[in-house]
PyMOL CGO cylinders between C-alpha atoms (Angstrom):
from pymol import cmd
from pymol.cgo import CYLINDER

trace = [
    CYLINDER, 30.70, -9.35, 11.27, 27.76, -7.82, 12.91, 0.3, 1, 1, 1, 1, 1, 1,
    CYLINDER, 27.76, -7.82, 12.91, 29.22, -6.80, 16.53, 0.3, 1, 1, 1, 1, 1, 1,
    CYLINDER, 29.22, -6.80, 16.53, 25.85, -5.10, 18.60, 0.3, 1, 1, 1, 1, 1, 1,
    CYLINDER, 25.85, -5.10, 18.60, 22.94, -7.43, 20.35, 0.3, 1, 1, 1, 1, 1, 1,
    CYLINDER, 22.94, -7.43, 20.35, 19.98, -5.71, 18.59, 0.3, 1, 1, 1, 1, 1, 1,
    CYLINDER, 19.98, -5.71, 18.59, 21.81, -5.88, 15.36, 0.3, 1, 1, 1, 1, 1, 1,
    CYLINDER, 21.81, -5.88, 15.36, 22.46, -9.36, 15.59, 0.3, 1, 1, 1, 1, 1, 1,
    CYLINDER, 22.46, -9.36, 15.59, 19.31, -9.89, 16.71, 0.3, 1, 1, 1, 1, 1, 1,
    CYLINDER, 19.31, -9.89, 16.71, 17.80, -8.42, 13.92, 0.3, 1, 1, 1, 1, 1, 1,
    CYLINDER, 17.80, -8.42, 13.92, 20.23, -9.90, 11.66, 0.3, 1, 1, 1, 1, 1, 1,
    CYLINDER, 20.23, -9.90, 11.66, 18.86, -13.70, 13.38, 0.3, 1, 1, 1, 1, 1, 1,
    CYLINDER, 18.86, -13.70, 13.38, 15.45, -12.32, 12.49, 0.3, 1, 1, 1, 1, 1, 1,
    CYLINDER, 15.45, -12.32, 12.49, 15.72, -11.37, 9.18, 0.3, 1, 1, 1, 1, 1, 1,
    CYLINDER, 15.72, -11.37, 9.18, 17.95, -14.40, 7.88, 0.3, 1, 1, 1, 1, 1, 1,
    CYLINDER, 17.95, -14.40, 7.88, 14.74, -16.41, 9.41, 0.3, 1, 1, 1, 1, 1, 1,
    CYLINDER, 14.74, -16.41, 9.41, 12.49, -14.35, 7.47, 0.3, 1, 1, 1, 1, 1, 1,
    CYLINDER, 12.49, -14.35, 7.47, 14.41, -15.29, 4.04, 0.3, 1, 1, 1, 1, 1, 1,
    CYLINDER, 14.41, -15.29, 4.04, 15.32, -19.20, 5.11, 0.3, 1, 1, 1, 1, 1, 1,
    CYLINDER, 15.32, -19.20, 5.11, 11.56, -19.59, 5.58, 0.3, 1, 1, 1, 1, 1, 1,
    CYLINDER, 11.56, -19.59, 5.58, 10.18, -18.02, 2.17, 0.3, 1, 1, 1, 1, 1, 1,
    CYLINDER, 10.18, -18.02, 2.17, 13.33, -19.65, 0.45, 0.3, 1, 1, 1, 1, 1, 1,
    CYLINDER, 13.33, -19.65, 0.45, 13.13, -23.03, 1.91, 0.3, 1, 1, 1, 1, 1, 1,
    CYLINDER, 13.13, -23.03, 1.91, 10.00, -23.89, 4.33, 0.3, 1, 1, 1, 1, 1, 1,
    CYLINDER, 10.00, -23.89, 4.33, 10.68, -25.47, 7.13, 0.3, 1, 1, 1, 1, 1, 1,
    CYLINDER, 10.68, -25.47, 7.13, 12.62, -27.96, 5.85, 0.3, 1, 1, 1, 1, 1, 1,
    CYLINDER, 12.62, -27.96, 5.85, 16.06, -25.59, 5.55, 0.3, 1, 1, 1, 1, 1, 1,
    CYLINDER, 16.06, -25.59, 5.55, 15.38, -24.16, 8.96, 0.3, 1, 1, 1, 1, 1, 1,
    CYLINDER, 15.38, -24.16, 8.96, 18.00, -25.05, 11.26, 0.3, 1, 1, 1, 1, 1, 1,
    CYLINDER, 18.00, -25.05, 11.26, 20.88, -23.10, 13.38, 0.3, 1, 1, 1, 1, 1, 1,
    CYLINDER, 20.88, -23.10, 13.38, 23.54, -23.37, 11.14, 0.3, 1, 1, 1, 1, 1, 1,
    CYLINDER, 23.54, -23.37, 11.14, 21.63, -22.52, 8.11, 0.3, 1, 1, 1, 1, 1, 1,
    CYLINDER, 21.63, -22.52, 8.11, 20.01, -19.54, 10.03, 0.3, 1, 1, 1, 1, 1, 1,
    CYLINDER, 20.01, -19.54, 10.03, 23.67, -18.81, 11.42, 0.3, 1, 1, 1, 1, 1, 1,
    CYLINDER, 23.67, -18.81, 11.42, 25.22, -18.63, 7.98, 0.3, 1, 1, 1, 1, 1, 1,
    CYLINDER, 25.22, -18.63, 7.98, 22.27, -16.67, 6.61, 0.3, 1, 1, 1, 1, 1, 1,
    CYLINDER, 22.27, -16.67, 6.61, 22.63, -14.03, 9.09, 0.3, 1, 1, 1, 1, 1, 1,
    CYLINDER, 22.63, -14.03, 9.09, 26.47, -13.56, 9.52, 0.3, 1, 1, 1, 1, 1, 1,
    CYLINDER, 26.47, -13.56, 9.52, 26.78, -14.50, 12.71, 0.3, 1, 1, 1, 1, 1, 1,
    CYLINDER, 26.78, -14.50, 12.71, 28.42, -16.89, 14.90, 0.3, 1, 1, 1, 1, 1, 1,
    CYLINDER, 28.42, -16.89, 14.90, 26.85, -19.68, 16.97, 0.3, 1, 1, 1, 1, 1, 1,
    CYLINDER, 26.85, -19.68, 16.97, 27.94, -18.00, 20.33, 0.3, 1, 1, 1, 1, 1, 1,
    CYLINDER, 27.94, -18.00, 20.33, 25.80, -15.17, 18.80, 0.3, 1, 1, 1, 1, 1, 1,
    CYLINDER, 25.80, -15.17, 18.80, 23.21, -17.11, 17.43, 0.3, 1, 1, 1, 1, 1, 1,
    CYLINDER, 23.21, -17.11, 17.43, 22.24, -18.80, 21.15, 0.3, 1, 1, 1, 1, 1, 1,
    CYLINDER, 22.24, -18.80, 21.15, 22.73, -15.67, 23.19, 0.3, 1, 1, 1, 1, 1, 1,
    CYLINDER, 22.73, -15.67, 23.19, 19.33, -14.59, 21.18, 0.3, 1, 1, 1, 1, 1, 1,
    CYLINDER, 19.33, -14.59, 21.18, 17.98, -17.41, 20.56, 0.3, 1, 1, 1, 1, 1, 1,
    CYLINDER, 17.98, -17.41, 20.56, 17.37, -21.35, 22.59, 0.3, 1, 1, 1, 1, 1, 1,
    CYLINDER, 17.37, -21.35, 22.59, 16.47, -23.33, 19.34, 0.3, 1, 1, 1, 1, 1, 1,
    CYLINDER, 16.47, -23.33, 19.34, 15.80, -22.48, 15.54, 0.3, 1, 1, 1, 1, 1, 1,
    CYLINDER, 15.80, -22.48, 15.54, 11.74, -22.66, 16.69, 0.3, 1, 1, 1, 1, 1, 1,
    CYLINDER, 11.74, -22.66, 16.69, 12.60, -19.72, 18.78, 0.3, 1, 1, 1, 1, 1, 1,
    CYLINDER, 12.60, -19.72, 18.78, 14.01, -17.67, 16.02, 0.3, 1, 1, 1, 1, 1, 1,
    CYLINDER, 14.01, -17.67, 16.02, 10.09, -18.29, 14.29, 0.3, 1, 1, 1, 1, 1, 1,
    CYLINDER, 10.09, -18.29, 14.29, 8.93, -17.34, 17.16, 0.3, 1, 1, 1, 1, 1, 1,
    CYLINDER, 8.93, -17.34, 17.16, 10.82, -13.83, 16.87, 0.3, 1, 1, 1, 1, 1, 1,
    CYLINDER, 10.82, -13.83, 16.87, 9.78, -13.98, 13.05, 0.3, 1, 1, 1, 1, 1, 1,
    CYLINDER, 9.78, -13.98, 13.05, 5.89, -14.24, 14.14, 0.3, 1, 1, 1, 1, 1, 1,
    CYLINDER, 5.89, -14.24, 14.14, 5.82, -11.72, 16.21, 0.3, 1, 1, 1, 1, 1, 1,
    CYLINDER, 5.82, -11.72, 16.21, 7.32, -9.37, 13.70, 0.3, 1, 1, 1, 1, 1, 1,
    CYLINDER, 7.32, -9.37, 13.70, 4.97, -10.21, 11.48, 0.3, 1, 1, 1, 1, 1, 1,
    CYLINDER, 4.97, -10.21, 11.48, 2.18, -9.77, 13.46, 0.3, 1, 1, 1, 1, 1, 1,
    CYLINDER, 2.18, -9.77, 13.46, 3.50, -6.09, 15.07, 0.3, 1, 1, 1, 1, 1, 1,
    CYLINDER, 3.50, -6.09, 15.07, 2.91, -5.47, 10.83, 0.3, 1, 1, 1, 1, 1, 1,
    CYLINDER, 2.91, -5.47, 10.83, -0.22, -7.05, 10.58, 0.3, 1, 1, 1, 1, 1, 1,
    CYLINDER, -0.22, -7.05, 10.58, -1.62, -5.26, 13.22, 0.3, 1, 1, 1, 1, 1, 1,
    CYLINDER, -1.62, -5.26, 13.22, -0.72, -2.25, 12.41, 0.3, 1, 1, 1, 1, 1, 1,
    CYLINDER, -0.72, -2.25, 12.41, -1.45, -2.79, 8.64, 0.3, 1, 1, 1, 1, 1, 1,
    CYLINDER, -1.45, -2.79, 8.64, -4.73, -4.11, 9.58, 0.3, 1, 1, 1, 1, 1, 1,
    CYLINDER, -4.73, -4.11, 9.58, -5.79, -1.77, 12.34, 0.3, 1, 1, 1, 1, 1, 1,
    CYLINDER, -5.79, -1.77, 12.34, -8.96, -0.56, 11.20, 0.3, 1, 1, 1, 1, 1, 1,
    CYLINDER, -8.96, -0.56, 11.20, -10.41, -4.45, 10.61, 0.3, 1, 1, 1, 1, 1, 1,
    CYLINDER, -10.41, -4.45, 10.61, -8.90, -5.35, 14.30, 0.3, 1, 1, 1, 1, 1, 1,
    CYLINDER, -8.90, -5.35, 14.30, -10.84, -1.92, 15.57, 0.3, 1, 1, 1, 1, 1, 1,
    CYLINDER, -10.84, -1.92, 15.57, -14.35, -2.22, 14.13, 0.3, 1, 1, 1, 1, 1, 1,
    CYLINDER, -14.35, -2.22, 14.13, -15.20, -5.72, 12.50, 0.3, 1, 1, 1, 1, 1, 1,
    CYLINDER, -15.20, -5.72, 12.50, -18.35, -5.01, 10.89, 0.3, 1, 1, 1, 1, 1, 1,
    CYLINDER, -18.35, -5.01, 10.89, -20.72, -7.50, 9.73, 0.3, 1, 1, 1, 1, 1, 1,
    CYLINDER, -20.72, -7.50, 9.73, -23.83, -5.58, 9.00, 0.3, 1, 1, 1, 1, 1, 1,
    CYLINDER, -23.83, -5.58, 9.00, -26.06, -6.62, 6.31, 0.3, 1, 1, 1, 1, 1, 1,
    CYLINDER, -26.06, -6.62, 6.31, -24.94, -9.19, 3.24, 0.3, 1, 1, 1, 1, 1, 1,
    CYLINDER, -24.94, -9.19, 3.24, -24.29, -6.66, 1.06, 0.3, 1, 1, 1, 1, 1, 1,
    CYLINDER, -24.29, -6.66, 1.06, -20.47, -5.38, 3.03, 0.3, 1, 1, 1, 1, 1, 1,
    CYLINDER, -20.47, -5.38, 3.03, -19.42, -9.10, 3.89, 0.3, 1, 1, 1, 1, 1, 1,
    CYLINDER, -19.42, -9.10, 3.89, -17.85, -9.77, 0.13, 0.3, 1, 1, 1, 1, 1, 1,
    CYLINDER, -17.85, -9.77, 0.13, -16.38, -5.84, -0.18, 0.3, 1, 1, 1, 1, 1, 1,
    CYLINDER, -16.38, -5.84, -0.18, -15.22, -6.28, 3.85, 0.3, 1, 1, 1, 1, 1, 1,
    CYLINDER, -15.22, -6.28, 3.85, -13.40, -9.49, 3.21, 0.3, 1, 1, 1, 1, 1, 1,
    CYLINDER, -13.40, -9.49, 3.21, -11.66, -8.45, -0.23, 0.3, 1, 1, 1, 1, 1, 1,
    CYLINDER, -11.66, -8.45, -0.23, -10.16, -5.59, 2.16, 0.3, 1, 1, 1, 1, 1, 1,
    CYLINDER, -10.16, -5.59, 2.16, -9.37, -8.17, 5.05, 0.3, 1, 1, 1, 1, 1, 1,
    CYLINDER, -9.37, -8.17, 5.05, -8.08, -10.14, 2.02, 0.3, 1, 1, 1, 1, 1, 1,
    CYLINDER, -8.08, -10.14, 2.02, -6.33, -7.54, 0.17, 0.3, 1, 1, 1, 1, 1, 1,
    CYLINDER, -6.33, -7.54, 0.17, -4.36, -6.34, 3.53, 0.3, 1, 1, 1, 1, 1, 1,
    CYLINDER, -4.36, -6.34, 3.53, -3.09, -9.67, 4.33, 0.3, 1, 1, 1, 1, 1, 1,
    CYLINDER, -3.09, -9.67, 4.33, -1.72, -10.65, 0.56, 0.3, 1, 1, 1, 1, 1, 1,
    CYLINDER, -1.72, -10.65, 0.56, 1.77, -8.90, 1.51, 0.3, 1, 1, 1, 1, 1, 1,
    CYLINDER, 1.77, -8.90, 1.51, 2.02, -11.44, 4.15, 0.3, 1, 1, 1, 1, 1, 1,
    CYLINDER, 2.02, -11.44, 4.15, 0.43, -14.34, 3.07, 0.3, 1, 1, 1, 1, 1, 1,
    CYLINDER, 0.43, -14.34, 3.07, 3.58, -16.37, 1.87, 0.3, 1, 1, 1, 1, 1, 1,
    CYLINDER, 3.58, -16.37, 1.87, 5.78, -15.91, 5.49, 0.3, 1, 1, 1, 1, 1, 1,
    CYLINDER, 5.78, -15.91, 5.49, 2.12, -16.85, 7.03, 0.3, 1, 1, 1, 1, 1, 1,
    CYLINDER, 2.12, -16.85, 7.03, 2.05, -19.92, 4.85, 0.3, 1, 1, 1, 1, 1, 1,
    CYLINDER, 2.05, -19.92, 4.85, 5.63, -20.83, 6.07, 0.3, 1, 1, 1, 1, 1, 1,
    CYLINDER, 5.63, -20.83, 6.07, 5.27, -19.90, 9.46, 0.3, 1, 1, 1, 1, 1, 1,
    CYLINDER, 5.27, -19.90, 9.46, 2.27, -23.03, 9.69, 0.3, 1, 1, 1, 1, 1, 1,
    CYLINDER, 2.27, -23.03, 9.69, 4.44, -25.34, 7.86, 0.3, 1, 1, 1, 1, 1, 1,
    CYLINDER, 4.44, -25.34, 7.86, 7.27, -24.89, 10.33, 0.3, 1, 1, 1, 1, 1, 1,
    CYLINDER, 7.27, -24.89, 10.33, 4.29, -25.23, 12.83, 0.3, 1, 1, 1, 1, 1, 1,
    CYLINDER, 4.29, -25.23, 12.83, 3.66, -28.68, 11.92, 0.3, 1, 1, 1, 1, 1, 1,
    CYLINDER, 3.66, -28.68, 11.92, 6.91, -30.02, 13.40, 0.3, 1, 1, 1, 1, 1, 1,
    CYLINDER, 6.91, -30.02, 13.40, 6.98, -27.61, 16.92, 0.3, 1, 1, 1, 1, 1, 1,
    CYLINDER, 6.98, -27.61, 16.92, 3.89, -27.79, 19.26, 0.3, 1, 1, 1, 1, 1, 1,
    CYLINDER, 3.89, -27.79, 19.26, 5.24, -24.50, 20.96, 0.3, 1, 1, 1, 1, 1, 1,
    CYLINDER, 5.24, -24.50, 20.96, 4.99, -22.53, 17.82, 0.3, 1, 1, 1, 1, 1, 1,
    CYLINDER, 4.99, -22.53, 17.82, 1.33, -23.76, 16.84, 0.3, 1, 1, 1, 1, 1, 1,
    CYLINDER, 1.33, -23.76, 16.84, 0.10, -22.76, 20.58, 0.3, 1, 1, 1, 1, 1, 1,
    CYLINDER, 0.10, -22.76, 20.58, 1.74, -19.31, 19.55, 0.3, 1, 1, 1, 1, 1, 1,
    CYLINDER, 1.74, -19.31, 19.55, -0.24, -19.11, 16.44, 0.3, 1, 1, 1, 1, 1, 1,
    CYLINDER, -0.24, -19.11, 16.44, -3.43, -20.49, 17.72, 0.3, 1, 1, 1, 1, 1, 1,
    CYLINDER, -3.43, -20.49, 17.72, -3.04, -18.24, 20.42, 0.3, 1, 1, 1, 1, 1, 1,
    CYLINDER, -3.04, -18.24, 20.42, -2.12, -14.84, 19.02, 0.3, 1, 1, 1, 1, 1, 1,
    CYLINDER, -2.12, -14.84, 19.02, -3.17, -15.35, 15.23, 0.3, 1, 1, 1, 1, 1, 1,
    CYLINDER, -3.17, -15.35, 15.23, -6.19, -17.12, 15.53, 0.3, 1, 1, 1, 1, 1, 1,
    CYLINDER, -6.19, -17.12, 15.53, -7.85, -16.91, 18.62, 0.3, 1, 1, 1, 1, 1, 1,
    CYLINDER, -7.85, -16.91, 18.62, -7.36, -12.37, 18.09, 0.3, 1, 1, 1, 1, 1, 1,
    CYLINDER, -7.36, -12.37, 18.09, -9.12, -12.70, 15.33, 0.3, 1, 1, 1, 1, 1, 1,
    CYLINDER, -9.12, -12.70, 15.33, -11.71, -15.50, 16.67, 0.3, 1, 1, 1, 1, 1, 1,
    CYLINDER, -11.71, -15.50, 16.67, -12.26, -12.92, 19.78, 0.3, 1, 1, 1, 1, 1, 1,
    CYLINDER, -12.26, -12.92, 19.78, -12.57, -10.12, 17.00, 0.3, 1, 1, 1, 1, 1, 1,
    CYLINDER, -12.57, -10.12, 17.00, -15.74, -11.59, 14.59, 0.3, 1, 1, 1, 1, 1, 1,
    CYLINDER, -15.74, -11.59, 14.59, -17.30, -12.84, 17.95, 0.3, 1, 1, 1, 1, 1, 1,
    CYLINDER, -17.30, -12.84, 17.95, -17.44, -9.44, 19.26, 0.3, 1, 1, 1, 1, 1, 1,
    CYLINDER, -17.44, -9.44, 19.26, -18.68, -8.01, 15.88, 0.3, 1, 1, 1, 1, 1, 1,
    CYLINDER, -18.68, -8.01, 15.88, -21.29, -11.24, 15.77, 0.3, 1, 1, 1, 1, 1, 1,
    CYLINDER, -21.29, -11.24, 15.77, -22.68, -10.23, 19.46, 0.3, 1, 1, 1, 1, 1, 1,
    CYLINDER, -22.68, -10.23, 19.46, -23.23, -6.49, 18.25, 0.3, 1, 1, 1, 1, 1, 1,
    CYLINDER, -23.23, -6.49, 18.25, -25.11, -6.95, 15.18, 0.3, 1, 1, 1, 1, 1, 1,
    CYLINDER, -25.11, -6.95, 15.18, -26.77, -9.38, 16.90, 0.3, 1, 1, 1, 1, 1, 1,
    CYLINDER, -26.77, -9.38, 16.90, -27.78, -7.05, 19.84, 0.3, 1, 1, 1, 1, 1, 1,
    CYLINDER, -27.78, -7.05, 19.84, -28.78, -4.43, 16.90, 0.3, 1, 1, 1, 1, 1, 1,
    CYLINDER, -28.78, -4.43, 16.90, -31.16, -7.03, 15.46, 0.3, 1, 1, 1, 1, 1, 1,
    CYLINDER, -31.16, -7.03, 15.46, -28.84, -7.68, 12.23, 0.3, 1, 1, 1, 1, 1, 1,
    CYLINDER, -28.84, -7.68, 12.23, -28.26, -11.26, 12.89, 0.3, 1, 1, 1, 1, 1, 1,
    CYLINDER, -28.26, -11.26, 12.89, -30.03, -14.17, 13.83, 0.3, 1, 1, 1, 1, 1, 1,
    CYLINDER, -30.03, -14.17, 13.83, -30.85, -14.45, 17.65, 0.3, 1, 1, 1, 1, 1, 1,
    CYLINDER, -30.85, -14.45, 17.65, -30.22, -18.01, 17.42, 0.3, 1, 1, 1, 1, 1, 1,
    CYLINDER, -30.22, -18.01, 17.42, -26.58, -17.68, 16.42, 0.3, 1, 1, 1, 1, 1, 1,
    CYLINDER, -26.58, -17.68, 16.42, -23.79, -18.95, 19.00, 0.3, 1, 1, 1, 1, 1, 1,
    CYLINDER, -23.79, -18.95, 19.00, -21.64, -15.88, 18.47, 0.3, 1, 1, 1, 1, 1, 1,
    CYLINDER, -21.64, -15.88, 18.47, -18.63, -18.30, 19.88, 0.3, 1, 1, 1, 1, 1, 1,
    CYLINDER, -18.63, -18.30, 19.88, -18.98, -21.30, 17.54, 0.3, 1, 1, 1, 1, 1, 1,
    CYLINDER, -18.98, -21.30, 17.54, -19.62, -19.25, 15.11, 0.3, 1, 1, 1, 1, 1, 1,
    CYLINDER, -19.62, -19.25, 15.11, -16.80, -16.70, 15.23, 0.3, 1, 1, 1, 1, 1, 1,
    CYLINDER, -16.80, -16.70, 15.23, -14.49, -20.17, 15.58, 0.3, 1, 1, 1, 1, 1, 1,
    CYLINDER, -14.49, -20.17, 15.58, -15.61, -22.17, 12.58, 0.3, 1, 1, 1, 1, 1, 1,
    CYLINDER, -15.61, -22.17, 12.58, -15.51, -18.65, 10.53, 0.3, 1, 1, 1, 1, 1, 1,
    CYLINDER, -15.51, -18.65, 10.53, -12.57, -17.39, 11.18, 0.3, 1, 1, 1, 1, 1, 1,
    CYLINDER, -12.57, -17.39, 11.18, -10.75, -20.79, 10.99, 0.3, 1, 1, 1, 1, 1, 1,
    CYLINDER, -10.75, -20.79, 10.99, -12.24, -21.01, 7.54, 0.3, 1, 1, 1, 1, 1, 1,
    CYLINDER, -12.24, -21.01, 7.54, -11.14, -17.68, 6.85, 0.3, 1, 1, 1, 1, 1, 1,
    CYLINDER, -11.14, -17.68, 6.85, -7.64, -18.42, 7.40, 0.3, 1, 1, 1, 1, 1, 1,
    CYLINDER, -7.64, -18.42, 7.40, -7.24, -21.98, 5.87, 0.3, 1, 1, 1, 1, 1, 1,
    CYLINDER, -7.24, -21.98, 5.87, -8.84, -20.20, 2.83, 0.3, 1, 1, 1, 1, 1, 1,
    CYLINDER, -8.84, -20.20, 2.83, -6.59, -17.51, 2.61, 0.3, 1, 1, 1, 1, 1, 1,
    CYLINDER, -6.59, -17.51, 2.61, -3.73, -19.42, 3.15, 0.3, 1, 1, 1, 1, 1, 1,
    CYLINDER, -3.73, -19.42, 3.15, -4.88, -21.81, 0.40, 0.3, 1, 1, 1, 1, 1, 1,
    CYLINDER, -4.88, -21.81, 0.40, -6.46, -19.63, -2.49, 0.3, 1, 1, 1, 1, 1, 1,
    CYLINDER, -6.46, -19.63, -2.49, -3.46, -16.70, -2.19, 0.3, 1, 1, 1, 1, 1, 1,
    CYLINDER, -3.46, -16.70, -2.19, -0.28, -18.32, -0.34, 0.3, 1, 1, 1, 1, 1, 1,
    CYLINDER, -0.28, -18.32, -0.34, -0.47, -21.54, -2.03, 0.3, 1, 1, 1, 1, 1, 1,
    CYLINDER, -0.47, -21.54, -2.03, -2.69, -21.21, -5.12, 0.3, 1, 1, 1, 1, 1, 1,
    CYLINDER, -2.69, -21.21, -5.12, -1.68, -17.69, -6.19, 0.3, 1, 1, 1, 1, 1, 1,
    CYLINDER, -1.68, -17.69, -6.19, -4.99, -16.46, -6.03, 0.3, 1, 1, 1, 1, 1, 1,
    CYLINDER, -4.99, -16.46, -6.03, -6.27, -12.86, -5.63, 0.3, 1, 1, 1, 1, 1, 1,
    CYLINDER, -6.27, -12.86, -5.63, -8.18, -11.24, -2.60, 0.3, 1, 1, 1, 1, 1, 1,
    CYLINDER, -8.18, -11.24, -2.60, -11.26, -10.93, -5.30, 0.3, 1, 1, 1, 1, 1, 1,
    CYLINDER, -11.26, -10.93, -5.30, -11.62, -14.49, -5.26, 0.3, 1, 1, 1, 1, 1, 1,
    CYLINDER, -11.62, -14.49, -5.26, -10.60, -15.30, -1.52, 0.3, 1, 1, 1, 1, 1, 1,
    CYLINDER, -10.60, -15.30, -1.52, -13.43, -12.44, -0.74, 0.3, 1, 1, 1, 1, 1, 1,
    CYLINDER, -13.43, -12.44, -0.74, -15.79, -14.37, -3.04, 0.3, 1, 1, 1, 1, 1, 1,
    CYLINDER, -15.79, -14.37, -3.04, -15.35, -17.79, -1.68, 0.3, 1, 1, 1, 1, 1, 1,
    CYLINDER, -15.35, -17.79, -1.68, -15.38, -16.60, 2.00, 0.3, 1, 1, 1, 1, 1, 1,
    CYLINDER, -15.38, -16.60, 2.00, -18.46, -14.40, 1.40, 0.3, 1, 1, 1, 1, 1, 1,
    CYLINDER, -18.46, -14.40, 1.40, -20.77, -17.01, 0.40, 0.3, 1, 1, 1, 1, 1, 1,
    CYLINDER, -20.77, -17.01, 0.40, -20.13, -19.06, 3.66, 0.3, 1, 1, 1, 1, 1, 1,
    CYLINDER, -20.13, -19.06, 3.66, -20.55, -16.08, 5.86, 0.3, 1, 1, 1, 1, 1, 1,
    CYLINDER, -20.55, -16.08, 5.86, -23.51, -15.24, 4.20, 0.3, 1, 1, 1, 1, 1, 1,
    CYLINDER, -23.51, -15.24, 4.20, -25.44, -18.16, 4.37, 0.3, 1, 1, 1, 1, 1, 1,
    CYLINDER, -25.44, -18.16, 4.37, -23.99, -19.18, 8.26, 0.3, 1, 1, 1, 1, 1, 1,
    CYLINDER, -23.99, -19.18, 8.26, -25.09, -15.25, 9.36, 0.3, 1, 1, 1, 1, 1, 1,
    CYLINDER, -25.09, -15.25, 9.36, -28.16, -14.23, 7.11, 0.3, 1, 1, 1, 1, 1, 1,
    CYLINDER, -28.16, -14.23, 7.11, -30.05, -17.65, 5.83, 0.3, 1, 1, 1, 1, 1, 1,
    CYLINDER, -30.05, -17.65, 5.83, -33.69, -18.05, 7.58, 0.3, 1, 1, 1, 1, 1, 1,
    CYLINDER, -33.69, -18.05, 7.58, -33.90, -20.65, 10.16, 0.3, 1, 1, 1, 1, 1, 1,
    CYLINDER, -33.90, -20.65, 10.16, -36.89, -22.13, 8.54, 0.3, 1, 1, 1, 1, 1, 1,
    CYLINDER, -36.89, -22.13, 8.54, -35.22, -22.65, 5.06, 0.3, 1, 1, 1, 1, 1, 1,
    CYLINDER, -35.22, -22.65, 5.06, -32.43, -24.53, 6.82, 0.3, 1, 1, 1, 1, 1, 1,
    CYLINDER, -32.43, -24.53, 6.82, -35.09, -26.58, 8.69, 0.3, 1, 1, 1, 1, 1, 1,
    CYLINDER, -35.09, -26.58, 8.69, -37.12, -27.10, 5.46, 0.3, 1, 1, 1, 1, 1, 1,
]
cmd.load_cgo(trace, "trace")
């Protein structure tokens, strides 16, 4: 029996880890987390209020990796010129593939607690949403991007397509980063470099 709080804690955190990649959201509850772990219920709930919460824990361990993993894409988000989008999001891709399947689980238990979807619409997707709007507003100030560009709209509908394509092409299709980058590029491309004329034509 594990006997100290952080241990147990981590123990709670880790069994989550495993119940989710195992068994989606579906095998997620107390008990099964409980058993997982090693731990008793009186354990369990001086950690943790619900089985949600224990996610919770889970998502913010995986994004203390992700951010560190991913540190130099959070820093400096460059767009630039068409040429680095496809290399720049085989990286973005290629960093992210270790986590990818917990991600993928994390949104499914999502579906069924409104708490945990405000947590990863909140510190998932709106960091990065805040990240390619900032990198949109200073290529555009350096004359790289079209003036007419809403740097928020577009940094929203990107990065949201971003993520529901990498969940898709390498959690759920087995896919590589090469082909996620591939895809991805061809919509940044055209949303950040095409001529306003052509798409008026």
């Amino acid at each position: 029996m594990i006997h100290s709080a952080d241990a147990q804690r981590e123990a709670i955190v880790d069994a989550t880890v495993e119940l989710l990649l195992r068994e989606g959201a579906a095998g997620l509850n107390v008990k099964a987390i409980m058993a997982e772990a090693g731990v008793s219920r009186t354990a369990f709930y001086r950690r943790f209020d619900t089985a949600h919460d224990a996610v919770v824990a889970v998502l913010d361990r995986l994004l203390a990796h992700m951010v560190r993993t991913n540190d130099d894409w959070l820093a400096g988000a460059v767009i630039g010129t068409p040429d680095i989008v496809e290399p720049n999001l085989v990286h973005n891709g290629v960093v992210l593939a270790p986590y990818v399947p917990l991600m993928c689980a994390i949104v499914d238990a999502a579906g069924t607690d409104e708490r945990l979807r405000r947590v990863w619409r909140e510190r998932v997707i709106q960091e990065r949403i805040d990240v390619a709007e900032a990198a949109i507003r200073r290529d555009q100030k350096a004359g790289a991007l079209r003036a007419t560009l809403d740097p928020a709209a577009t940094a929203h509908a990107l990065t949201l397509m971003d993520v529901a394509l990498l969940l898709e092409i390498i959690g759920r299709r087995g896919g590589t980063p090469e082909e996620f980058g591939h895809i991805a590029a061809q919509i940044w491309i055209h949303t950040l470099f095409s001529d306003d004329r052509a798409a008026h034509s």
